[in-house]
N, C-alpha and C positions, 0 to 999 in steps of 0.2 A: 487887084492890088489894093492891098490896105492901105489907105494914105495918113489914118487916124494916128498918134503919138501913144508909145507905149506907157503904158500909164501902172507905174509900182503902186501897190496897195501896201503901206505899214503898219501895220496893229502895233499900238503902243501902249503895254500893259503896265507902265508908271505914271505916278504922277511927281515929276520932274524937283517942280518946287520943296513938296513936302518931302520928298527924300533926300534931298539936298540939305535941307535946314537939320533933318535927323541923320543924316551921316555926320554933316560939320559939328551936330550935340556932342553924336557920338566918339567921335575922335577927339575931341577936346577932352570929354570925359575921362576917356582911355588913356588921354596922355598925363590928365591929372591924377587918376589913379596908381599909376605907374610909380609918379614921381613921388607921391604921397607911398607908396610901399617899400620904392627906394630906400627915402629919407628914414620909413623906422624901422626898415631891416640893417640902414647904417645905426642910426642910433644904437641897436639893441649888438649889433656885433662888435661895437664900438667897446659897450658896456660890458660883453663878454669877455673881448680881450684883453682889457683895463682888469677886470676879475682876474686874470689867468696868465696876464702876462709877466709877473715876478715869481715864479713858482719856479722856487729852486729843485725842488723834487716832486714827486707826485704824494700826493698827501690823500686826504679822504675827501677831497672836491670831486664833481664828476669830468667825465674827459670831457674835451671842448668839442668834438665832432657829433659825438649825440644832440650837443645842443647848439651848435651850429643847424642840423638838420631839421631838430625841432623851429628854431628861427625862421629858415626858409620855410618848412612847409604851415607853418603858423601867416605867414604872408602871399603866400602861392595860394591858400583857401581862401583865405579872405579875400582878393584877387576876382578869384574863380565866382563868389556867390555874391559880388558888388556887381560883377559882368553878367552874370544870373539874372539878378533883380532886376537892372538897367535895361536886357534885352525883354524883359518879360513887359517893363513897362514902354518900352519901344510898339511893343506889338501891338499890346493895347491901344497905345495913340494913333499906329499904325491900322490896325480892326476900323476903331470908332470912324477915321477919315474916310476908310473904303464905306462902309456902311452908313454915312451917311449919306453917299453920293449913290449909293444901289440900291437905299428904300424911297428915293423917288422914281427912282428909273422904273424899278420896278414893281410901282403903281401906277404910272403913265404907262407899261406897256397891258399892267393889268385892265385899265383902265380902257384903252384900243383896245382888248380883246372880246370890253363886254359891250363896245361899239358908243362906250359915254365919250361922248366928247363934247361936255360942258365943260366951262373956264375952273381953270386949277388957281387955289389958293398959290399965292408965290411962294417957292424954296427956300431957305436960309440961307443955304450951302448954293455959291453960283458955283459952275465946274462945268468942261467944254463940254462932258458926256452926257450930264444933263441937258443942255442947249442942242446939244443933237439930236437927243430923245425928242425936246418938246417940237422941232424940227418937222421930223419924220412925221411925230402923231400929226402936225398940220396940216404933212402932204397925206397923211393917209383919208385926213378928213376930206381935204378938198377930192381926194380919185375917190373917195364912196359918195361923194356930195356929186360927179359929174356921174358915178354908174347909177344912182336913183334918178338923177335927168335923164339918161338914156332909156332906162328901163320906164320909165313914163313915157316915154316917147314909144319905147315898141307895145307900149300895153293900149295907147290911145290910137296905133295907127289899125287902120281900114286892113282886114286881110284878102283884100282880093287882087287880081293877077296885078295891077297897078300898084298896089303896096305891098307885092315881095319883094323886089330889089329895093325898096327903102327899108324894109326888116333888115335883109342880108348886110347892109350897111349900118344897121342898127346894133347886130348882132354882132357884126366885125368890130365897132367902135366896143364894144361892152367887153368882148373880148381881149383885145387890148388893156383897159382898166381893169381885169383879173390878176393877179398875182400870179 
């Protein structure tokens, strides 16, 4: 009978804060942009219908529904390539943050693979995934720093019938400290 707690694993592919701050950019943005589009598609209908509103007959002005149209879609593009620009530079700021926090990691794990584990220059960027990296590369130092003990140990012992069951214990611990 298992009596251990079950224990959920959550991978959490945000980072909380910095998406927080650029949703709240972004919806302020959005909601000034809006009301800034508002205000001069009122202006400009204002000014159309100030134009067109004493016309006793139709004369050689043009009709008001073509340029009613032209209005909105004059504001609806503009709209469209502020919210273009805005996300393009989201992304960007959004890029730079991951990439700063993934070219350390991932030369602390290059760095484990080439087995350096001399002291690293510190980070700029503090960030939880970093501190788990530098974490791990610790424990991996310390489990290759206990399998180089072991393995001196099975290279210095005696092989005769009296030091095989101290091998087979030697082998079992090294085992162990394998991946």
């Amino acid at each position: 009978m298992n009596t251990s707690p079950t224990v959920k694993r959550r991978t959490v592919y945000v980072d909380g804060a910095v998406q927080k701050w650029l949703l709240i950019t972004l919806v302020t943005l959005e909601i000034m942009l809006i009301s800034a589009a508002l205000w001069m598609l009122y202006i400009q209908l204002n000014d159309l219908l100030e134009a067109n509103l004493y016309r006793s007959h139709f004369s050689d002005k043009p009709h008001i529904y073509p340029l009613l149209l032209k209005n909105a879609l004059i504001g609806l593009s503009g709209l469209v390539v502020i919210n273009i620009v805005v996300l393009w530079v989201a992304d960007r700021l959004w890029s730079r943050h991951v990439n700063s926090i993934l070219h350390p990691v991932i030369e602390l794990l290059s760095k484990v693979e080439a087995l350096d584990f001399r002291e690293d220059v510190p980070v700029s960027v503090v960030h939880r995934v970093i501190g788990l990296a530098h974490r791990w590369r610790k424990t991996e130092h310390e489990r290759l720093l206990k399998l180089r003990a072991e393995i001196a140990k099975l290279e210095a012992e005696n092989v005769s019938t009296a030091g095989k069951e101290q091998t087979r214990v030697v082998l079992a611990t090294i085992c162990k400290l394998l991946p």
